[in-house]
C-alpha positions in Angstrom: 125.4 105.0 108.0 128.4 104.2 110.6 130.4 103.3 108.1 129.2 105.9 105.6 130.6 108.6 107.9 134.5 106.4 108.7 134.6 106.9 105.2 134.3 110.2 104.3 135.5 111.4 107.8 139.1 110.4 110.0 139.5 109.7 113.6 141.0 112.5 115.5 144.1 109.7 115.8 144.1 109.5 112.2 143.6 113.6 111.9 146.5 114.3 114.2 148.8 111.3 113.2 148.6 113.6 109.7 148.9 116.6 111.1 151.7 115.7 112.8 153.4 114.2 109.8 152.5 117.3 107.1 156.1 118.7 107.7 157.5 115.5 107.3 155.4 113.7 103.9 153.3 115.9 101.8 149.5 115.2 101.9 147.4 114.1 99.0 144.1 116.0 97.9 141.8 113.8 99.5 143.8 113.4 102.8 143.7 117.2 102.6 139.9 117.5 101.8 139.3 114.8 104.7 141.6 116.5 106.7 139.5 119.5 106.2 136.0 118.6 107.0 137.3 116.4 110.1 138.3 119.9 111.4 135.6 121.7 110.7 133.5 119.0 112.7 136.0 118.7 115.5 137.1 122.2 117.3 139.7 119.8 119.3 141.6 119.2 116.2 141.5 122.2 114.9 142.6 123.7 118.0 145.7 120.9 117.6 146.6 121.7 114.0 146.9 125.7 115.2 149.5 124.7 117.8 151.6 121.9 116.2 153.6 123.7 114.4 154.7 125.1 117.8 155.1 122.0 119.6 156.9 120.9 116.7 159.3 123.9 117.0 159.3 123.4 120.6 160.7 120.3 120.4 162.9 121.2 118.0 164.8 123.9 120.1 165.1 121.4 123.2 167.8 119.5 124.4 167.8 115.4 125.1 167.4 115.2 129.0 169.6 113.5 130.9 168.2 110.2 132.8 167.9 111.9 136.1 166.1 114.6 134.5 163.6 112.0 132.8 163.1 109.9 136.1 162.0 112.9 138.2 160.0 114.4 134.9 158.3 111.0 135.2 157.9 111.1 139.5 156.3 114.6 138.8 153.7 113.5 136.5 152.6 110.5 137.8 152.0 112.4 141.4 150.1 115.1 139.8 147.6 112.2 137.8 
């Protein structure tokens, strides 16, 4: 039945790694129908292919940091984990 269900249905890594890549490569129908009921099942995916196109455009508007900006970026987030 396991393997039933990884057939018809993608991981949420799978699900986002083609969400993320709809702008760049077009998706076929069944990607797209899988796509589908992997949202449907998963709210957190859906919730992720609402706001990518935003992230996208997000990162799209920013500039490259510079490496002191990165290294205290980085100091930030690891004290806050």
């Amino acid at each position: 039945m396991a393997t039933l269900f990884n057939t018809l249905f993608y991981s949420c890594k799978k699900a986002t790694e083609l969400l993320g890549s709809i702008d760049r490569e077009p998706l076929s129908l069944i990607q797209k129908i899988r796509l589908y009921f992997h949202k449907l099942l998963c709210p957190p995916c859906e919730c992720f292919a609402k706001l990518s196109p935003t992230i996208d455009s997000f990162f799209k508007n920013t500039k490259p940091m510079k490496k002191e900006e990165m290294d205290d970026l980085k100091k930030r987030l690891l004290y806050n984990l």
